[in-house]
N, C-alpha and C positions, 0 to 999 in steps of 0.2 A: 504494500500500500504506500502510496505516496505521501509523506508527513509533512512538506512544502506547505507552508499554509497560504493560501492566494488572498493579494493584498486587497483591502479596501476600498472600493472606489473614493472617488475625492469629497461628493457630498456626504458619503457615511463617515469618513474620519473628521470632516469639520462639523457634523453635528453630535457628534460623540464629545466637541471641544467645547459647545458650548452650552451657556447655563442661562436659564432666564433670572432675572430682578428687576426689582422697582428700586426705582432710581428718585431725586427729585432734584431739578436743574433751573438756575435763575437762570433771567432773560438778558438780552443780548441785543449789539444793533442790529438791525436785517441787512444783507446785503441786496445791492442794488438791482431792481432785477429789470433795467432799461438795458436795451443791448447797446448803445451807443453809447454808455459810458466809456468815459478813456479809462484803458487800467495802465498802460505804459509802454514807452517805446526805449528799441535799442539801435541805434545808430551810430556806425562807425565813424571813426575821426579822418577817415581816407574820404576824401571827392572827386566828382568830375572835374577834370579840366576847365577853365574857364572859357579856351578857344576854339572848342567845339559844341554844338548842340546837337550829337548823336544822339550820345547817351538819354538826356532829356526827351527824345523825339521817342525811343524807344520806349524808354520809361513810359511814355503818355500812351504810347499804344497799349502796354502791358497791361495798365489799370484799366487802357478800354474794352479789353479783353475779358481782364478779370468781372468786368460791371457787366457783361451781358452773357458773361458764365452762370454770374451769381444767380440769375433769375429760375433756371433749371438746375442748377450746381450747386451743393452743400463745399464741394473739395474742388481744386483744381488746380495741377501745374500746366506751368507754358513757360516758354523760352518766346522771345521776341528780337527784331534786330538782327545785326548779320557776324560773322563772328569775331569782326574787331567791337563792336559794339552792344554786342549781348546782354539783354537782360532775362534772368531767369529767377523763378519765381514762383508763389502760391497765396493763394485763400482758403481758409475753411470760415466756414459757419458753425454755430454752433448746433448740436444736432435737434433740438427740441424748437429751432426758428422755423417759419413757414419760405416756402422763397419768397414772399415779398419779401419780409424781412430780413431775410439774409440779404437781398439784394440792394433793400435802403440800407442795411450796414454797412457793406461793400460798397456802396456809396461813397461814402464819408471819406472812405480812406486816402482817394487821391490826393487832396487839397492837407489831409491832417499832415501826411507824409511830407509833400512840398513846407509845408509850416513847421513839423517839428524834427525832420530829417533832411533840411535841405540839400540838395547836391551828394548827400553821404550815399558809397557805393555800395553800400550794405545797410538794408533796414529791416525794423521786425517791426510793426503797429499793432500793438494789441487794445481791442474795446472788452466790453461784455459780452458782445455777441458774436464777434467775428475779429481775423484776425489776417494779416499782410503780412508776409515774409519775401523778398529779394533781394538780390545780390549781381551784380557786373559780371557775367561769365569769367573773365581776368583776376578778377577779385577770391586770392585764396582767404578762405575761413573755415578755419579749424574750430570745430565743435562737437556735443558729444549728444547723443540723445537725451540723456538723462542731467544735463547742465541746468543745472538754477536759474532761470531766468529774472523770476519776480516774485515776491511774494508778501502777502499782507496779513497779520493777523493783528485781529482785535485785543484793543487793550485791554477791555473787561475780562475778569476771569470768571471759570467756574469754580463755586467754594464747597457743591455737595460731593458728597463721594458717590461715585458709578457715572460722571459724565463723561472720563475718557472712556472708559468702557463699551461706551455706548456707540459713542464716536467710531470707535475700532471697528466694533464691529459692523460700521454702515462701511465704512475703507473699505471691510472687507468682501462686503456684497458690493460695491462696483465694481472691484475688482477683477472680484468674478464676472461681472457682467459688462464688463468691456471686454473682457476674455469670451464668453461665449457670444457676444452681439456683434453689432458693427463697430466697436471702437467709442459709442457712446453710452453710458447709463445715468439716470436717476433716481436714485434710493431716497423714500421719506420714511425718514424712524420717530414716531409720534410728532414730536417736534422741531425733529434733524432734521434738515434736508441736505444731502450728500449729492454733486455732479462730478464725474470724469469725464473727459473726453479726447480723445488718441488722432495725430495725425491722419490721414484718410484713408493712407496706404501705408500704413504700419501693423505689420503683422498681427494676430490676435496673442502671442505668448510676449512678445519685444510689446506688445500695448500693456498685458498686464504687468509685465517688468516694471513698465515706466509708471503706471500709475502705482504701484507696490515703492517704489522709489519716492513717488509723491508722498503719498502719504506718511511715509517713516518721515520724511523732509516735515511734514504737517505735525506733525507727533512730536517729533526735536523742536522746532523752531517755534513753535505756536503754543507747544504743550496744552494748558486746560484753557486758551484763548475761546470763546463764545464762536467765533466764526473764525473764518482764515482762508486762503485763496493761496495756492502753490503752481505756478507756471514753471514748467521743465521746457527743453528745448522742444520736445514729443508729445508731450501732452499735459493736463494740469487736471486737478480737483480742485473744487470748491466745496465749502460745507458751512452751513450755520442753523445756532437755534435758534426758534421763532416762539417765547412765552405767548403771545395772542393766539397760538396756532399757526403753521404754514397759508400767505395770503392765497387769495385765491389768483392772482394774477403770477406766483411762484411757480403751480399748477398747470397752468396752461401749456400747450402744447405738449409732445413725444415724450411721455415719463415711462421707462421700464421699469421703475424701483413698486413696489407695493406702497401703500399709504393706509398704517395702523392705526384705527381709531378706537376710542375706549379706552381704559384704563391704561395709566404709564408704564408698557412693560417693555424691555429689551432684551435684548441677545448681549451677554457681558461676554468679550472676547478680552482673556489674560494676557498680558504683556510675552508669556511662554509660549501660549495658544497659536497668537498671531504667528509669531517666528516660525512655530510647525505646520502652519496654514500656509505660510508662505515660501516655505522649502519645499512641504508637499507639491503645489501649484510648481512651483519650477522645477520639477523631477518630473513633473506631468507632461510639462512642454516639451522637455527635454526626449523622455519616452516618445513621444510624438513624431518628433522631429527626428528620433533613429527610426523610427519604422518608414516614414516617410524615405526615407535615404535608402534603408535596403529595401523598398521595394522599386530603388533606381537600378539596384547592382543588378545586374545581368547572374542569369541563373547558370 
C-alpha cells in the first residue's frame, strides 16, 4: 500500500488556517472614491531636446491613441513614432470603471503629463482610476516589478485588537482572487473594503507575487493605519474602513469580493498563517509552471 499521503489542495489548507472573531474597529477617513483624483506622478530628470519637436509630435499621437483605446480598452500598449523617435507606452483603467469612465480618465492624462512631466523622457501618471506609463524607446530604465512606487497610509490608527487580522485576511482573499481572475478583485469585509489590481498582461502567479508583495509593503509601512494605498511598479492594493458602512457609491460597478452583512464577524488570519498561505500559493505557481514546461519537453 502506498503510505505517501497526497497533499491538500490550496483552499482546504487555508481554511484549516483560519478562525473566525468579532472584532471591534474605530473609524477612519474614506478614501476617495473619484477616479480623477491625482495620486502621483514619477518623472525622470532626463528631457527632450529642445531642437526638435519629434519627440513631442509622437508623444501627442500616443495619448491620441491611448484616448480612443480607452473607450473599448481597460489595458493597452503601443509604440508610436519611428525609431529614432519612439514613444512606447501604456494605460490601464481600473477594472471596476465602465468605459466611459475609463475613457474620461484617460482623458485627463495628456495635459496633467505636459503640466506635471514636462519634456521628461520617462513618465508614470497615476489618478484613482487610471493610470499612464511611457518612456523614449532610447531611454534605458531599469526597474523591477515589485519596486515601491507610492504609497499612502492614514494617520489615524486602529487601537482594538483583531483589526490587523482582519485586514490580513481581506490581502489574502484578493490575493487569491487576482490569482484566479483577471488580474483585478474587490473584497468587502463588513466594513473593509480591500482592491488589487495587476498590470493587464501580467501573469496570474507574477500578479499574485506582486500583490502578496503589496501587501506585506501594506503591513510594514502602514501597520494598524485605518486605510492605506501601496502602488508597486505591477500592481497596487488599496484598503480602508468605512465606521458608517461601505458608501454606496464605493459599490458601484465590477466587485468580485463578497459583501458581509450582519453581525461583525471575520476571518483572523495569524501573522504564521499568512507566511504558510503565502508559500503554499507560490509552491502552487510554481507546480504549475513545471507541469506546464514538461508538457513542452518532447516525449
Amino acid at each position: 500500500m502506498d503510505s505517501t499521503l497526497k497533499p491538500l489542495s490550496l483552499l482546504s489548507q487555508t481554511l484549516i488556517l483560519l478562525a473566525f472573531s468579532q472584532i471591534v474597529i474605530l473609524p477612519n477617513a474614506e478614501i476617495s472614491s473619484d477616479y480623477s483624483t491625482f495620486m502621483y506622478k514619477n518623472c525622470t530628470s532626463q528631457t527632450f531636446s529642445d531642437s526638435t519637436n519629434y519627440h513631442s509630435e509622437s508623444l501627442s499621437y500616443f495619448f491620441q491613441e491611448l484616448i480612443t483605446k480607452s473607450t473599448r480598452e481597460k489595458f493597452y500598449k503601443t509604440t508610436t513614432g519611428d525609431d529614432n523617435n519612439g514613444i512606447s507606452g501604456l494605460f490601464q483603467c481600473r477594472g471596476d470603471l465602465s468605459n466611459n469612465e475609463c475613457n474620461k480618465c484617460i482623458a485627463l492624462l495628456p495635459e496633467m503629463s505636459n503640466t506635471l512631466c514636462n519634456k521628461a523622457v520617462s513618465a508614470r501618471i497615476q489618478l484613482h482610476g487610471c493610470y499612464v506609463h511611457y518612456k523614449a524607446d532610447e531611454f534605458i530604465e531599469e526597474s523591477s516589478n515589485y519596486e515601491l512606487l507610492h504609497k499612502i497610509c492614514d494617520e489615524k490608527k486602529a487601537v482594538a485588537l483583531g483589526f490587523e487580522e482582519v485586514r490580513d485576511a481581506a490581502f489574502a482573499a484578493v490575493e487569491s482572487g487576482v490569482t484566479d481572475g483577471d488580474g483585478y478583485f474587490k473584497e468587502n469585509y463588513e466594513l473593509m473594503q480591500v482592491i488589487a489590481q495587476c498590470e493587464g498582461d501580467l501573469r496570474p502567479c507574477d500578479c499574485g507575487k506582486c500583490v502578496n508583495i503589496a501587501a506585506q509593503i501594506a503591513q510594514e509601512e502602514c501597520g494598524s493605519s485605518l486605510s492605506g494605498q501601496i502602488y508597486l511598479d505591477n500592481c497596487f492594493i488599496t484598503y480602508g474602513y468605512y465606521p458608517d458602512g461601505i458608501p454606496d457609491n464605493l459599490n458601484q460597478g465590477r466587485s468580485e469580493g463578497k459583501n458581509h452583512t450582519g453581525k461583525l464577524t471575520a476571518i483572523v488570519l495569524g501573522g504564521a498563517a499568512a507566511l504558510l498561505i503565502g508559500y503554499i500559493f507560490l509552491m502552487s505557481c510554481k507546480k504549475l509552471g513545471k507541469k506546464g514546461d514538461e508538457r513542452l519537453d518532447p516525449l
